[in-house]
PyMOL Python script that loads the backbone (N, CA, C, O; Angstrom):
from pymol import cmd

cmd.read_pdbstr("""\
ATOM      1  N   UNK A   1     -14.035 -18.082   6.240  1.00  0.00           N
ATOM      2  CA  UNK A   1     -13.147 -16.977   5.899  1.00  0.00           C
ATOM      3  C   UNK A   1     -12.661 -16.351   7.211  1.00  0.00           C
ATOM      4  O   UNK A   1     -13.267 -15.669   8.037  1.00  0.00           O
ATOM      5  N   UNK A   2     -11.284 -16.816   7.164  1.00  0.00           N
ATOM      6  CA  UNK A   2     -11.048 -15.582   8.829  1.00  0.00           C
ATOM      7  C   UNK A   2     -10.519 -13.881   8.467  1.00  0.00           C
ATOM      8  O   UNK A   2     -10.507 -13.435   7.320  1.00  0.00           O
ATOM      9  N   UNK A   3     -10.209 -13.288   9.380  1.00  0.00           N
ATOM     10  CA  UNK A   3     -10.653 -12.014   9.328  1.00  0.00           C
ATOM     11  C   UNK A   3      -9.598 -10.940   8.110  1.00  0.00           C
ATOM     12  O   UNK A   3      -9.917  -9.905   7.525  1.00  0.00           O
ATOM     13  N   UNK A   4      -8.081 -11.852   8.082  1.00  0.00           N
ATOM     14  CA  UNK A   4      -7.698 -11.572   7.629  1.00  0.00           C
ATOM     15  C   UNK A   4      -7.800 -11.585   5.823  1.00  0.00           C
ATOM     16  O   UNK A   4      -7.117 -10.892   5.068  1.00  0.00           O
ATOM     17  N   UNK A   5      -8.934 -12.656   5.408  1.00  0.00           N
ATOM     18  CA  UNK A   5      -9.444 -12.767   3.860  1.00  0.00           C
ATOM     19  C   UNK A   5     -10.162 -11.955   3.817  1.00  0.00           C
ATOM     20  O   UNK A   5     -10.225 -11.345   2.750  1.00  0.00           O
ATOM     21  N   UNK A   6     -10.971 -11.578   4.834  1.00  0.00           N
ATOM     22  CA  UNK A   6     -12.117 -10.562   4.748  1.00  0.00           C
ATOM     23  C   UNK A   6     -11.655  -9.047   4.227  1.00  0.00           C
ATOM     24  O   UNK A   6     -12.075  -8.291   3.351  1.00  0.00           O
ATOM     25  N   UNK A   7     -10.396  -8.977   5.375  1.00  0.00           N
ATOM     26  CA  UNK A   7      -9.968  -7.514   5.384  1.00  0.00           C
ATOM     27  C   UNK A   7      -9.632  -7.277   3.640  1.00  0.00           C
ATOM     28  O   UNK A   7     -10.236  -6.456   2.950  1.00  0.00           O
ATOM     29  N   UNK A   8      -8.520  -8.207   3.132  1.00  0.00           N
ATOM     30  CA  UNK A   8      -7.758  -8.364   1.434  1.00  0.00           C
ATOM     31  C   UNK A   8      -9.104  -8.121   1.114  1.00  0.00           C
ATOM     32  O   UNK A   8      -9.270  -6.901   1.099  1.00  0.00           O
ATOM     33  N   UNK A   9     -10.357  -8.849   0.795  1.00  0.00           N
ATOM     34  CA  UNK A   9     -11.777  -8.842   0.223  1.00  0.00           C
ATOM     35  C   UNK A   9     -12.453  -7.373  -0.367  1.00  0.00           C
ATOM     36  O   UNK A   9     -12.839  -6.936  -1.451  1.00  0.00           O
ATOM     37  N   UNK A  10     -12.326  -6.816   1.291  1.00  0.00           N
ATOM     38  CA  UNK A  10     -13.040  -5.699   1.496  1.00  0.00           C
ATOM     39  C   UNK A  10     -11.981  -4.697   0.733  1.00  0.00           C
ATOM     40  O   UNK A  10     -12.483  -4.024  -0.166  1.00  0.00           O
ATOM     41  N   UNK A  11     -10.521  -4.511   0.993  1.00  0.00           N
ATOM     42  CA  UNK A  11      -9.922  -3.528   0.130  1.00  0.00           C
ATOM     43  C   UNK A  11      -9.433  -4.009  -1.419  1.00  0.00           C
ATOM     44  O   UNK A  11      -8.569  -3.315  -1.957  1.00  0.00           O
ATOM     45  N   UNK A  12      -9.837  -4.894  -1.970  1.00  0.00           N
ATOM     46  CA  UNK A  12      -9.938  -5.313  -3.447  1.00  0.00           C
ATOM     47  C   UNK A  12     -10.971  -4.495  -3.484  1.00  0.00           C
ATOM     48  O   UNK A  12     -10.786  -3.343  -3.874  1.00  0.00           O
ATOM     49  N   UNK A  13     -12.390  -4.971  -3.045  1.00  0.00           N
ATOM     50  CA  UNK A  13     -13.293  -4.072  -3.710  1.00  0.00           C
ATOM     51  C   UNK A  13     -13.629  -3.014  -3.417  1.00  0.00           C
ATOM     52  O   UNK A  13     -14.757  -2.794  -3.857  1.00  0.00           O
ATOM     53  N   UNK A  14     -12.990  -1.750  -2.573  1.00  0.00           N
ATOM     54  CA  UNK A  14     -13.239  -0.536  -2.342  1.00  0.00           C
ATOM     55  C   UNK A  14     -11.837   0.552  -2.771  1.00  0.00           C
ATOM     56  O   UNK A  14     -11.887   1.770  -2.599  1.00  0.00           O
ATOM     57  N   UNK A  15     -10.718  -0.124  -3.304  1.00  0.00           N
ATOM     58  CA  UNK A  15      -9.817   0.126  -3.777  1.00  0.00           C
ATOM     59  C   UNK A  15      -9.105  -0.016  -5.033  1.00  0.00           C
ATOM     60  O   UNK A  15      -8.297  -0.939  -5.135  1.00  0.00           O
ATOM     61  N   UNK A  16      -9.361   1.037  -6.318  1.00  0.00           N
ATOM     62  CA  UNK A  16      -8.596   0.387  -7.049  1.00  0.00           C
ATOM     63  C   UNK A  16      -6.898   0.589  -7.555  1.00  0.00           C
ATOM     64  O   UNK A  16      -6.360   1.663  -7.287  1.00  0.00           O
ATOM     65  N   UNK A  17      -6.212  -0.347  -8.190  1.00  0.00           N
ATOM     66  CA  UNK A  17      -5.066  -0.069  -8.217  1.00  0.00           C
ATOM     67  C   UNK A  17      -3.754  -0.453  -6.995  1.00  0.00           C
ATOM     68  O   UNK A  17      -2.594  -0.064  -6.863  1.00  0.00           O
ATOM     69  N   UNK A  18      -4.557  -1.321  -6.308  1.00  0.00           N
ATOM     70  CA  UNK A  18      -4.358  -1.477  -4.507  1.00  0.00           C
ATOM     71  C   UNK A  18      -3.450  -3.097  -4.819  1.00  0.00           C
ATOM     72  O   UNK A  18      -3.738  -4.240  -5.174  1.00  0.00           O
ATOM     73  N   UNK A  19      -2.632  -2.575  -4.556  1.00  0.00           N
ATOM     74  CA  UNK A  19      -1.424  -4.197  -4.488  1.00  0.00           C
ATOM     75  C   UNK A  19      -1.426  -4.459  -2.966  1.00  0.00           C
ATOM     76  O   UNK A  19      -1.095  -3.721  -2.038  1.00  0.00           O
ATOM     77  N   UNK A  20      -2.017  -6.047  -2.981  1.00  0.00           N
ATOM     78  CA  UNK A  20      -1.476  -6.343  -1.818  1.00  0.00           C
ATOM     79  C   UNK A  20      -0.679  -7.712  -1.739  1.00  0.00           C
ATOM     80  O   UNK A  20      -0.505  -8.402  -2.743  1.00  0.00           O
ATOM     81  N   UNK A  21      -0.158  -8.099  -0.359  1.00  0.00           N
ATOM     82  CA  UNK A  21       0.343  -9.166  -0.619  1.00  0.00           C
ATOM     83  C   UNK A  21       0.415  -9.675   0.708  1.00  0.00           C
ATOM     84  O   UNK A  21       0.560  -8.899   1.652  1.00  0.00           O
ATOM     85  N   UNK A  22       0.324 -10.948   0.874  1.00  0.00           N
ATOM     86  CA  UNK A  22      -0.145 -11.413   2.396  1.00  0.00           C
ATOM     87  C   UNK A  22       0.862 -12.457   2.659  1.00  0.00           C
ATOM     88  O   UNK A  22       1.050 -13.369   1.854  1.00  0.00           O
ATOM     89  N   UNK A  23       1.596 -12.335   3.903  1.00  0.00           N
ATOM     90  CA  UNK A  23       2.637 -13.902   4.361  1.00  0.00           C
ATOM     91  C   UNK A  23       1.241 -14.369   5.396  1.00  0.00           C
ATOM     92  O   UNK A  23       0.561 -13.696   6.171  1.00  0.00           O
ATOM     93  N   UNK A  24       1.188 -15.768   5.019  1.00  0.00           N
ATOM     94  CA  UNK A  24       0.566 -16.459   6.191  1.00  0.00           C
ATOM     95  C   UNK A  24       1.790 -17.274   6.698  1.00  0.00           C
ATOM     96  O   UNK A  24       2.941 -17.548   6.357  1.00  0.00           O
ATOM     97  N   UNK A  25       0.648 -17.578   7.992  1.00  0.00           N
ATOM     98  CA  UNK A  25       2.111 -18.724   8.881  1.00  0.00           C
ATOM     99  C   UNK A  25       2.073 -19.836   8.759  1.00  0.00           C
ATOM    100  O   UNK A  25       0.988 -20.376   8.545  1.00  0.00           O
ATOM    101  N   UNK A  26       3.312 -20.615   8.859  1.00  0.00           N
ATOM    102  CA  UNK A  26       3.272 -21.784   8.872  1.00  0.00           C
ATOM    103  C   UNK A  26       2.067 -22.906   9.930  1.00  0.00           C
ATOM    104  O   UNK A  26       1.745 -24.083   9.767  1.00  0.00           O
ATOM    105  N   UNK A  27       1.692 -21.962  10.915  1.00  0.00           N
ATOM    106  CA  UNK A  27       0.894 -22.322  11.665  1.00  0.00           C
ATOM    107  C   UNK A  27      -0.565 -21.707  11.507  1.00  0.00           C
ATOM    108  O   UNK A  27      -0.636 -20.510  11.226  1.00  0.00           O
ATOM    109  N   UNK A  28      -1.677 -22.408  11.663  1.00  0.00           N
ATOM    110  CA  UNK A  28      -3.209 -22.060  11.101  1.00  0.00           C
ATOM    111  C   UNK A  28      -3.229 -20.908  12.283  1.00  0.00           C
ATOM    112  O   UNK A  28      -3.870 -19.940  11.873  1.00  0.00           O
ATOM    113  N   UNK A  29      -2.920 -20.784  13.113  1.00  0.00           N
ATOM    114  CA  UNK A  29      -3.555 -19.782  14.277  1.00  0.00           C
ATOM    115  C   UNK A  29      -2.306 -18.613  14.459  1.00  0.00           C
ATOM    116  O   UNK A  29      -2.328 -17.682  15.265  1.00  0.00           O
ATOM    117  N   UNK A  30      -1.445 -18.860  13.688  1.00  0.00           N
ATOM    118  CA  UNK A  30      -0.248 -17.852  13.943  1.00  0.00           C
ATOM    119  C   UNK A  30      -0.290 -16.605  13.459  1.00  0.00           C
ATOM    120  O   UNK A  30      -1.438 -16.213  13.254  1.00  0.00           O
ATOM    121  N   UNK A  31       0.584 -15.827  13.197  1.00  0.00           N
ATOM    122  CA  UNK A  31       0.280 -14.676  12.638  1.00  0.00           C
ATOM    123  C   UNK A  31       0.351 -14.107  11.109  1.00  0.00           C
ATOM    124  O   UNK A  31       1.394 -14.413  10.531  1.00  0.00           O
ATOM    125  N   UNK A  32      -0.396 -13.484  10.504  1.00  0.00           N
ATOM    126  CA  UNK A  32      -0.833 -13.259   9.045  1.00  0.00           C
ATOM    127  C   UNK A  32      -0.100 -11.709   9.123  1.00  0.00           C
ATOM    128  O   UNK A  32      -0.143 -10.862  10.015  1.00  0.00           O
ATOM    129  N   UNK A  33       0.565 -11.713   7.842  1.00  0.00           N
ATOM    130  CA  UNK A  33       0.983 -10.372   7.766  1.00  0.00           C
ATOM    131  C   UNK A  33       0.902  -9.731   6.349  1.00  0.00           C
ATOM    132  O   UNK A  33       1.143 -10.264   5.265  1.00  0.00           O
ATOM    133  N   UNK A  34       0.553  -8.613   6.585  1.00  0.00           N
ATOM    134  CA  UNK A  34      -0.559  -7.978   5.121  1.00  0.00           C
ATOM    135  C   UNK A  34       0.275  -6.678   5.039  1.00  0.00           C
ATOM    136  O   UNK A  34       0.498  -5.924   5.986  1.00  0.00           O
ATOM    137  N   UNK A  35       0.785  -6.499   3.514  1.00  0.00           N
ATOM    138  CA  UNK A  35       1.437  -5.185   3.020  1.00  0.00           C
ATOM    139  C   UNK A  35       0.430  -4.607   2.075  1.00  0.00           C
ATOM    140  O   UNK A  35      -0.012  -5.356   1.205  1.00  0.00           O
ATOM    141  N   UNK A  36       0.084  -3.583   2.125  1.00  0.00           N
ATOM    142  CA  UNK A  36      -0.501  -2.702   1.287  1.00  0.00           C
ATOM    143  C   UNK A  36      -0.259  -1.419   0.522  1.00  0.00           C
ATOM    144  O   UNK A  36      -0.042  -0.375   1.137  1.00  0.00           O
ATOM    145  N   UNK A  37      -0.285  -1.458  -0.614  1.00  0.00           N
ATOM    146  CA  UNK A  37       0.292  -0.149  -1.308  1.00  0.00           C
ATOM    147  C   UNK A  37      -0.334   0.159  -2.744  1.00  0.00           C
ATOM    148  O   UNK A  37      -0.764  -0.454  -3.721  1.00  0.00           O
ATOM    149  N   UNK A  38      -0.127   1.512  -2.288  1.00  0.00           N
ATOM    150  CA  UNK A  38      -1.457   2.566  -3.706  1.00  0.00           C
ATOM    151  C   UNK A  38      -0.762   3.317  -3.762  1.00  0.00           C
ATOM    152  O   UNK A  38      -0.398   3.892  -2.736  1.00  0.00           O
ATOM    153  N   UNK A  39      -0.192   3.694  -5.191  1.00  0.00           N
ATOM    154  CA  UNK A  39       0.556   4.931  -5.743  1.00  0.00           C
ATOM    155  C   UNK A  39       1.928   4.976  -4.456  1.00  0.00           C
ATOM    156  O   UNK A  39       2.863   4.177  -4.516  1.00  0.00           O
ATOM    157  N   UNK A  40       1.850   5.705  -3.700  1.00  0.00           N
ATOM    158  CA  UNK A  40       3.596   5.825  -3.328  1.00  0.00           C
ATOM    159  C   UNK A  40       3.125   5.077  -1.750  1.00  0.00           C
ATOM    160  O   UNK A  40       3.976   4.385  -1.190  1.00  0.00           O
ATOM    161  N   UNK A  41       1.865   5.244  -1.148  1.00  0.00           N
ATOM    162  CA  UNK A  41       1.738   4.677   0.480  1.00  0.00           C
ATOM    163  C   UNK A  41       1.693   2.768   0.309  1.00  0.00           C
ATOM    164  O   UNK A  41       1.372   1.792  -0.369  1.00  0.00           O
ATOM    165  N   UNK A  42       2.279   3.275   1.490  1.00  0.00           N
ATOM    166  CA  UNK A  42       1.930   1.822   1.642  1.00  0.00           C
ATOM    167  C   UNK A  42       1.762   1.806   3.483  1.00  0.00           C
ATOM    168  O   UNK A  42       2.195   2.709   4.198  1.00  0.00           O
ATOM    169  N   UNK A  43       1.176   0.798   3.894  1.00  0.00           N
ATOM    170  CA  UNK A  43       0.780  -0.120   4.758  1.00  0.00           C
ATOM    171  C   UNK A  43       1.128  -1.581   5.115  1.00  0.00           C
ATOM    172  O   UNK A  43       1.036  -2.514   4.318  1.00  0.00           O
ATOM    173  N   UNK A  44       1.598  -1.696   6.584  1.00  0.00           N
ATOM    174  CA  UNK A  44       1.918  -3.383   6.730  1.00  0.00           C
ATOM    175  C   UNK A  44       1.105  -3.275   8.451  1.00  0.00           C
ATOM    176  O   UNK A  44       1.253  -2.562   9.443  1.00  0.00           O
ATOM    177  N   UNK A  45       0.427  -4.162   8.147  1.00  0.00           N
ATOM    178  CA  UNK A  45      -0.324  -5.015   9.226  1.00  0.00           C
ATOM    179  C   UNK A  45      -0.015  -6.367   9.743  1.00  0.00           C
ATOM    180  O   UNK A  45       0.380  -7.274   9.010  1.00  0.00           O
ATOM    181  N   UNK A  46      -0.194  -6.482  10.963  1.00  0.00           N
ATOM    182  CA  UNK A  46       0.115  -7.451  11.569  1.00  0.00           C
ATOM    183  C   UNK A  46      -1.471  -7.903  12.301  1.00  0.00           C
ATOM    184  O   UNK A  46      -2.143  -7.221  13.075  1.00  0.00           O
ATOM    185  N   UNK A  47      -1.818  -9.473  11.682  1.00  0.00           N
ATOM    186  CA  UNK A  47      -2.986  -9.588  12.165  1.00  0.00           C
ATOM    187  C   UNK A  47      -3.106 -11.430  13.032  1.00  0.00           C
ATOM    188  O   UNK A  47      -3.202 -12.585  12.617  1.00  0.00           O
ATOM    189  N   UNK A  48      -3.003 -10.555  14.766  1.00  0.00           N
ATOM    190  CA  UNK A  48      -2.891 -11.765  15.510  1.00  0.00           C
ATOM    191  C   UNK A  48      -4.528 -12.037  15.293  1.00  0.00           C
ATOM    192  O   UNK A  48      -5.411 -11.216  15.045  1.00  0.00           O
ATOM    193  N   UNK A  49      -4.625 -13.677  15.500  1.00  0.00           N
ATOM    194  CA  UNK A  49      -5.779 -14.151  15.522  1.00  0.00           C
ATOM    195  C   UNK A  49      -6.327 -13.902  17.500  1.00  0.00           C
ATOM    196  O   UNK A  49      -5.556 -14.193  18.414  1.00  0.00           O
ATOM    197  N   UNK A  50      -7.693 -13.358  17.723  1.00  0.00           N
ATOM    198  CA  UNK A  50      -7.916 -12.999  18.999  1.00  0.00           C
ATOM    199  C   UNK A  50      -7.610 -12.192  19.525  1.00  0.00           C
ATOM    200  O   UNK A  50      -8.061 -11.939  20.642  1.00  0.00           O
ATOM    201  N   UNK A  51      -6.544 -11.328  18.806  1.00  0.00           N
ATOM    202  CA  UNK A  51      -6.141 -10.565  19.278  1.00  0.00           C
ATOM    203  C   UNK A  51      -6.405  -8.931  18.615  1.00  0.00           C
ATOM    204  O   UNK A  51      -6.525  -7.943  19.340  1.00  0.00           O
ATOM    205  N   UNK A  52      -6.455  -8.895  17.301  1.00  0.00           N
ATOM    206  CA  UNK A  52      -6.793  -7.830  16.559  1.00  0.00           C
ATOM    207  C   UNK A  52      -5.277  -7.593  15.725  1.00  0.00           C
ATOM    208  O   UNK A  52      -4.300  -8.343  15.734  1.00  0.00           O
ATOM    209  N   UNK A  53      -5.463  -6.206  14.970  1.00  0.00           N
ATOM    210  CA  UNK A  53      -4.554  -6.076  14.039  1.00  0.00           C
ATOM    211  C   UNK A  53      -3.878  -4.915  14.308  1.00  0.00           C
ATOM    212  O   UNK A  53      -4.532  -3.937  14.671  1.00  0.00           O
ATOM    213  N   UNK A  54      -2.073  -4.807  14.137  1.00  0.00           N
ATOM    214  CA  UNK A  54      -1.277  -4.169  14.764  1.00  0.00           C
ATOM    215  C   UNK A  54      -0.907  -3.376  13.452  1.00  0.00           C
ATOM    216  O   UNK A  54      -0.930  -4.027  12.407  1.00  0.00           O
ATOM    217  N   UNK A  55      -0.613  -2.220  13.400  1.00  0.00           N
ATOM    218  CA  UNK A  55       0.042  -1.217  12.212  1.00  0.00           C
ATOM    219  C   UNK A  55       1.044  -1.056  12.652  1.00  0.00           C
ATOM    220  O   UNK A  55       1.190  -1.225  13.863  1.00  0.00           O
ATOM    221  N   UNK A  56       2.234  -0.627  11.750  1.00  0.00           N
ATOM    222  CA  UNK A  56       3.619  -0.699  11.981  1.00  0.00           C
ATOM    223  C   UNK A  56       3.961   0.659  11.262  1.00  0.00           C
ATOM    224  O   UNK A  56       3.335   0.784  10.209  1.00  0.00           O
ATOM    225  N   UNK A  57       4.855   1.779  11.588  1.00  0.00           N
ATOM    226  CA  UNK A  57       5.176   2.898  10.890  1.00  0.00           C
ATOM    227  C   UNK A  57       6.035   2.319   9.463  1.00  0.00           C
ATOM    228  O   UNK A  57       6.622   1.243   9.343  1.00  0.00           O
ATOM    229  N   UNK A  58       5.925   3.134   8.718  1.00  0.00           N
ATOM    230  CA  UNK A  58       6.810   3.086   7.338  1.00  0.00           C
ATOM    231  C   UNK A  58       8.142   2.525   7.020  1.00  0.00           C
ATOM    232  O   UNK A  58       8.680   1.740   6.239  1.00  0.00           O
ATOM    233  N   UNK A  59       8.480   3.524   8.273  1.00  0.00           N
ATOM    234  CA  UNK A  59      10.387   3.285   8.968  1.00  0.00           C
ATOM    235  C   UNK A  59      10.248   2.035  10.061  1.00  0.00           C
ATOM    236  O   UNK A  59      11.355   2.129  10.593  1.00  0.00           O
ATOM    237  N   UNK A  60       9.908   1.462  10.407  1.00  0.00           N
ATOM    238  CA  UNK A  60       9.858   1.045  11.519  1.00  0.00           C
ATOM    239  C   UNK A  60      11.310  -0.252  10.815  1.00  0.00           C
ATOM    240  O   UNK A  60      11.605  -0.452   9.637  1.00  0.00           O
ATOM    241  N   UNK A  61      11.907  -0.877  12.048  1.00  0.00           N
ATOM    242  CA  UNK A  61      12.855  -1.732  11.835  1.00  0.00           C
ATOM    243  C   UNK A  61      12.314  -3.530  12.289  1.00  0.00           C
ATOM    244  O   UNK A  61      11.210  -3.855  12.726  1.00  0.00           O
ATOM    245  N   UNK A  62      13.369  -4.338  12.035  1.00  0.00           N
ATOM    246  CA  UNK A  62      12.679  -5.633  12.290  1.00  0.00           C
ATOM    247  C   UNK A  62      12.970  -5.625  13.415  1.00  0.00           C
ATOM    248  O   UNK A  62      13.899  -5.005  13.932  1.00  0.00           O
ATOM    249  N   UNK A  63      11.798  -6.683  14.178  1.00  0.00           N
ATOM    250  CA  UNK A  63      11.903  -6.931  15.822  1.00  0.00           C
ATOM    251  C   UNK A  63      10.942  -5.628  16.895  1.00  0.00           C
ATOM    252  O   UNK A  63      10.715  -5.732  18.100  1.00  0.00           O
ATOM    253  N   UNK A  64      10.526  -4.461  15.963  1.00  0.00           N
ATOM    254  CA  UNK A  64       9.500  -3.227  16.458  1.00  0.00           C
ATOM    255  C   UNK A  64       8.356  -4.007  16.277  1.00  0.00           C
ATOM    256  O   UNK A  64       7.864  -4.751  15.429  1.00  0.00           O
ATOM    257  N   UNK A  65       8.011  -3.371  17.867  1.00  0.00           N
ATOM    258  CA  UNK A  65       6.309  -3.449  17.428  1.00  0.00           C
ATOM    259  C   UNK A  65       5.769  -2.767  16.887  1.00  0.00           C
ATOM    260  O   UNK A  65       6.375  -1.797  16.431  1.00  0.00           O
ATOM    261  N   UNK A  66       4.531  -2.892  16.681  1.00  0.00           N
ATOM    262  CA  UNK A  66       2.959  -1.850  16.488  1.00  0.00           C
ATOM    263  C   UNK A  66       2.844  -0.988  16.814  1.00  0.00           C
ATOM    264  O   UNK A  66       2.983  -0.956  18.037  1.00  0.00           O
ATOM    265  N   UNK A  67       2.434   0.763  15.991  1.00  0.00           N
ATOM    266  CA  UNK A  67       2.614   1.637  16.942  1.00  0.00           C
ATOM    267  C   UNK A  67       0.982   1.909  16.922  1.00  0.00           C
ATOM    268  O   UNK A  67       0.620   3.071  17.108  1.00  0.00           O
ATOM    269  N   UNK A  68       0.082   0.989  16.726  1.00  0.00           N
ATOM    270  CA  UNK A  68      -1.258   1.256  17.367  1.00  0.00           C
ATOM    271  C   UNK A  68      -1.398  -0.418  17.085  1.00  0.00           C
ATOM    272  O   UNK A  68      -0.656  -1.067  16.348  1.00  0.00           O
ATOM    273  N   UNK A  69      -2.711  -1.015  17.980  1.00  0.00           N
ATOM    274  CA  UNK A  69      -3.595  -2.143  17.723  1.00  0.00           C
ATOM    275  C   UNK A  69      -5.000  -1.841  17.944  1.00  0.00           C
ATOM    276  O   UNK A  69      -5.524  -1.343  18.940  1.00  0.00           O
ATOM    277  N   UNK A  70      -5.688  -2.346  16.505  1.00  0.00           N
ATOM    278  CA  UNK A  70      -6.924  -2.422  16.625  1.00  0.00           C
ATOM    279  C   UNK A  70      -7.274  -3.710  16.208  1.00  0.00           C
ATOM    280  O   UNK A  70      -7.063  -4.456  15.252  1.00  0.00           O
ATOM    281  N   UNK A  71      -8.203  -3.701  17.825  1.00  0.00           N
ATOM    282  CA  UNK A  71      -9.145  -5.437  17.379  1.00  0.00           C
ATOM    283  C   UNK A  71      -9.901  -5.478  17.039  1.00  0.00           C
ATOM    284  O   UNK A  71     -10.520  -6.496  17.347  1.00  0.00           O
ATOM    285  N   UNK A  72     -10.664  -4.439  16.052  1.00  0.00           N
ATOM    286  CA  UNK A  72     -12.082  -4.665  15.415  1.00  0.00           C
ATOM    287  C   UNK A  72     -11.465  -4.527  13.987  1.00  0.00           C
ATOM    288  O   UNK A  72     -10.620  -3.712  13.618  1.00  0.00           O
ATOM    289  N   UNK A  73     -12.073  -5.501  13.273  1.00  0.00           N
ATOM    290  CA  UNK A  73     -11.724  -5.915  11.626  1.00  0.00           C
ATOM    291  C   UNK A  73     -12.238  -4.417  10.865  1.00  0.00           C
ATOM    292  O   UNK A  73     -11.440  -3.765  10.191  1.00  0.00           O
ATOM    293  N   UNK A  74     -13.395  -4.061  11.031  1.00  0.00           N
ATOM    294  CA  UNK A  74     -13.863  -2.861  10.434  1.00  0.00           C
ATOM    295  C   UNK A  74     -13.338  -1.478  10.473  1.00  0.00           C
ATOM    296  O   UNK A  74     -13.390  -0.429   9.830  1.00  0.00           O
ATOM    297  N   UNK A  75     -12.718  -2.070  11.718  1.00  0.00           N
ATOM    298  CA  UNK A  75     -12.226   0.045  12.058  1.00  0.00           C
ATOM    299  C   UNK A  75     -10.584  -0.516  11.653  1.00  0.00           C
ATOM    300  O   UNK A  75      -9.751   0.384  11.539  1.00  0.00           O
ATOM    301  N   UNK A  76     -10.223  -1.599  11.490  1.00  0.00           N
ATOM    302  CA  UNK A  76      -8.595  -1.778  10.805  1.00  0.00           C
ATOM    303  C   UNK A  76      -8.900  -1.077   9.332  1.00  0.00           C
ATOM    304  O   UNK A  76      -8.242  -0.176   8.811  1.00  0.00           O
ATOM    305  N   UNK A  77     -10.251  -1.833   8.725  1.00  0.00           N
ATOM    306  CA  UNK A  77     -10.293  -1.471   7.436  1.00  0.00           C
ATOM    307  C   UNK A  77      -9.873  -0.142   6.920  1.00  0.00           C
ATOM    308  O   UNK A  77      -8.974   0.274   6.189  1.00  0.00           O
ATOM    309  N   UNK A  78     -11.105   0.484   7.738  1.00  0.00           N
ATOM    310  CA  UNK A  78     -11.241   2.071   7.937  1.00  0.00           C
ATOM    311  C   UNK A  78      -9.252   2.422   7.678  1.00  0.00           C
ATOM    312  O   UNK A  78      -8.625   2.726   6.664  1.00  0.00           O
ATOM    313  N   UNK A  79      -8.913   2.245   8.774  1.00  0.00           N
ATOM    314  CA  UNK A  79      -7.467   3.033   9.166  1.00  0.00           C
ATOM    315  C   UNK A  79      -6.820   2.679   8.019  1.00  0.00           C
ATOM    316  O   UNK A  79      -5.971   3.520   7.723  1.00  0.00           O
ATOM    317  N   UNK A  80      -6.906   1.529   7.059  1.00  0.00           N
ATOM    318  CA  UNK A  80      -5.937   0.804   5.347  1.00  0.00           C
ATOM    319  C   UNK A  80      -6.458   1.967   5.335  1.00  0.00           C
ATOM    320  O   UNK A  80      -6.110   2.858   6.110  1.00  0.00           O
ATOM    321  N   UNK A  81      -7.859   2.156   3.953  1.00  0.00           N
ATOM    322  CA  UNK A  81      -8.529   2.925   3.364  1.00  0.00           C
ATOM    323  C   UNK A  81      -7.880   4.181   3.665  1.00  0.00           C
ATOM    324  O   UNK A  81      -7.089   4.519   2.784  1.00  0.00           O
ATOM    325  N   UNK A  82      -8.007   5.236   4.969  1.00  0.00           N
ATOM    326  CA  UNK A  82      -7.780   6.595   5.129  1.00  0.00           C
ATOM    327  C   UNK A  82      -5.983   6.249   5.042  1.00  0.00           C
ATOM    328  O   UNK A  82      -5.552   6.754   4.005  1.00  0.00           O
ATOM    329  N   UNK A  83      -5.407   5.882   5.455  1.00  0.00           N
ATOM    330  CA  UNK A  83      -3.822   5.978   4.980  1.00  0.00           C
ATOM    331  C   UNK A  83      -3.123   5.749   3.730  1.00  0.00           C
ATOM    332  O   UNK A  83      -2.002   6.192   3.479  1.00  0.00           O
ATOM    333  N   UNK A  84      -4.027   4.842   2.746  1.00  0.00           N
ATOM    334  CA  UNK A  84      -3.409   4.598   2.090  1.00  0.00           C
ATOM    335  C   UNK A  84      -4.067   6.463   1.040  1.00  0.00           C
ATOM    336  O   UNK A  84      -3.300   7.218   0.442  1.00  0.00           O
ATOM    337  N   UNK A  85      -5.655   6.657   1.184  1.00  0.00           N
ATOM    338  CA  UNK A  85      -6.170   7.481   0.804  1.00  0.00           C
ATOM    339  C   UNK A  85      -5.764   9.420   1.129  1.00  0.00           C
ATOM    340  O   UNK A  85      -6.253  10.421   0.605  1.00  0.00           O
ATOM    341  N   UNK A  86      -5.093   9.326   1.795  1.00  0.00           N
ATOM    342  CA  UNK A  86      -4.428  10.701   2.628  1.00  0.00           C
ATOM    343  C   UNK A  86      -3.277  11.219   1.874  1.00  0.00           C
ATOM    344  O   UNK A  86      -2.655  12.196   2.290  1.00  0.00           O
TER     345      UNK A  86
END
""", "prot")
cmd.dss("prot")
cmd.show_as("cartoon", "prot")
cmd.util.cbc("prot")
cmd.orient("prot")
């Protein structure tokens, strides 16, 4: 399981009502990208492999980066959970 099944895993079961939906890449090591949304929030992550997982603002446009990266799987979790929960 890489980190990004884990993360979907962990907010199925600590979330209910929680739609998500995941693009993987055409490539096994490329980048996985995860939308998340509960009642009106939502969340999109960007999760490089080795590298950790990038959050993107609401507004943000195509071709923007991340306006934070975290490389620990647990404290990404954390940051879904409290945003989508706030």
């Amino acid at each position: 399981m890489n980190e990004i099944e884990w993360l979907v895993e962990q907010l199925k079961t600590r979330l209910s009502d929680l739609e998500i939906k995941v693009d993987e890449p055409y490539h096994p090591t490329g980048n996985h990208w995860l939308d998340a949304k509960k009642d009106q929030k939502r969340v999109t992550v960007e999760w490089r492999p080795g590298q950790g997982f990038g959050f993107f603002a609401e507004d943000a446009d195509y071709g923007e980066g991340p306006e934070e990266v975290i490389p620990e799987k647990e404290k990404a979790l954390e940051k879904i959970i409290d945003s989508l929960q706030s």
